[in-house]
C-alpha positions as CSV (number, residue, x, y, z in Angstrom):
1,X,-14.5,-55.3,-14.0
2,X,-16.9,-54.0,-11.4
3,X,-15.8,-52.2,-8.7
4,X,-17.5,-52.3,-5.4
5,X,-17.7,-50.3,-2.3
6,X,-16.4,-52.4,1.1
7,X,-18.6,-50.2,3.6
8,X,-16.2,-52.1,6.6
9,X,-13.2,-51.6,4.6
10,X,-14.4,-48.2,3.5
11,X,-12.6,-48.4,0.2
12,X,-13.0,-49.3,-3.7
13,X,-12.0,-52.9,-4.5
14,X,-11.9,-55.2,-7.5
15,X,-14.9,-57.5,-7.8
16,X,-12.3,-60.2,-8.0
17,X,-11.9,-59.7,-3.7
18,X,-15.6,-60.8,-3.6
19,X,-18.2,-63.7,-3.7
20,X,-21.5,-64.0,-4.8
21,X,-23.7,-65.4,-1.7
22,X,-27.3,-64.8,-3.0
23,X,-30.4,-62.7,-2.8
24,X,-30.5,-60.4,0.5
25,X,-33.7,-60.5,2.8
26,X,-34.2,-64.3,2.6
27,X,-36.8,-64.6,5.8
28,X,-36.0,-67.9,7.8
29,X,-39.5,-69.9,7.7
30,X,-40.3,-69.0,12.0
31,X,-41.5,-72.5,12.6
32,X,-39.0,-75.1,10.4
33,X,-41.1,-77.9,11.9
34,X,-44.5,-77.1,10.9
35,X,-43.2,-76.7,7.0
36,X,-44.0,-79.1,4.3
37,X,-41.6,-80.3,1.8
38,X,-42.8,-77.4,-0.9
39,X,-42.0,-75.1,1.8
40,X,-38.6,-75.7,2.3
41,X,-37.7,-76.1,-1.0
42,X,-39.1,-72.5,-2.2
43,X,-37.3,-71.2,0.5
44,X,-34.0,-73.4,-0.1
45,X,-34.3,-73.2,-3.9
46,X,-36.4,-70.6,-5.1
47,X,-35.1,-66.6,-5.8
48,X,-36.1,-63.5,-7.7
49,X,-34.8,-63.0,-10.7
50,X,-35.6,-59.3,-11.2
51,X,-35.1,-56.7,-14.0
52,X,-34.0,-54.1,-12.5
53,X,-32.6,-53.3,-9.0
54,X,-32.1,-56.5,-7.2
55,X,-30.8,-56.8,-3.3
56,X,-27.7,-59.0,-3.3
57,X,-25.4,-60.6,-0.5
58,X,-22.0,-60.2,-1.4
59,X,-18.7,-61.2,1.0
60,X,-15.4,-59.5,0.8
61,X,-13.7,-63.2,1.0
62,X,-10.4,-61.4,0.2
63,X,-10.7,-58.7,2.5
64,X,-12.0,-58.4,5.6
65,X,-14.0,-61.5,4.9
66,X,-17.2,-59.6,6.0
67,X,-20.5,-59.6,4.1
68,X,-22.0,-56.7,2.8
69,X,-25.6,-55.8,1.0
70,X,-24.9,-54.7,-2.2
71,X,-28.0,-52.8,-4.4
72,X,-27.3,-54.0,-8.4
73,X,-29.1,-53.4,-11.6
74,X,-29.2,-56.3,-13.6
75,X,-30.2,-54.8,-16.4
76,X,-26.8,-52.6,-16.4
77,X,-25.1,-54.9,-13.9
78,X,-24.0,-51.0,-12.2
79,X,-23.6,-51.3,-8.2
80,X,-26.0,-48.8,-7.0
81,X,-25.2,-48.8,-3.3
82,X,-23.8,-50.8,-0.7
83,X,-24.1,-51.3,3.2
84,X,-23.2,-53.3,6.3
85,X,-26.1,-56.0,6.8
86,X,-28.7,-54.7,8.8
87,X,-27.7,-51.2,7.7
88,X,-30.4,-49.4,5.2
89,X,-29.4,-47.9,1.8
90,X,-30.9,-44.7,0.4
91,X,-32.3,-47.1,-1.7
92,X,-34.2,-49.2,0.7
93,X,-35.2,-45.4,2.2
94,X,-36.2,-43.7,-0.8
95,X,-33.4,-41.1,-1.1
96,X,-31.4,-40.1,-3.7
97,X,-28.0,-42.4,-3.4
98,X,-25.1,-40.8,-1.4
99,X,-21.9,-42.2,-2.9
100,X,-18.7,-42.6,-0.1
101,X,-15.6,-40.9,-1.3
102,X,-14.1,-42.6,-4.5
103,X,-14.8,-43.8,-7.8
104,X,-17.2,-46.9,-9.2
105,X,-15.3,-47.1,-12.4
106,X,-14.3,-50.0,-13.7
């Protein structure tokens, strides 16, 4: 079982208190009328499906019922880092991860 990091929370909690809700930086087309039917679609229907890091959406449904960003390998399925949306990971900044107090072991 994966543990993940609740940067609201500022704890450890079972994977179990969390829900899936997508890739992260999905960009909102700027003008919905001007776009065709393709164009909605790729952006309703269409993700990345990386090997290797992937940016993730996750929300602590159990918890404080926030989202969160959540940095994952796929290849591992390891949590690499997580943040507050908005909020940049060493990841996203090129930095060696800084891990808050506490254990990712399952």
């Amino acid at each position: 079982m994966l543990r993940i990091y609740c940067p609201h929370c500022a704890e450890y909690r079972d994977e179990e208190e969390f829900h899936y809700a997508g890739q992260a930086h999905i960009v909102r087309p700027a003008d919905p009328d001007a776009c065709t039917d393709k164009d909605w679609g790729a952006y309703l229907y269409f993700r990345k499906n990386p090997c290797g890091l992937h940016h993730e959406l996750w929300s602590h449904a159990v918890g404080c019922r926030k989202f969160l960003k959540v940095i994952r390998d796929t290849l591992s399925y390891e949590i690499r880092e997580s943040s507050p949306i908005g909020g940049k990971t060493a990841v996203e900044l090129s930095l060696p991860p800084s891990m808050p107090p506490g254990s990712n072991d399952s």
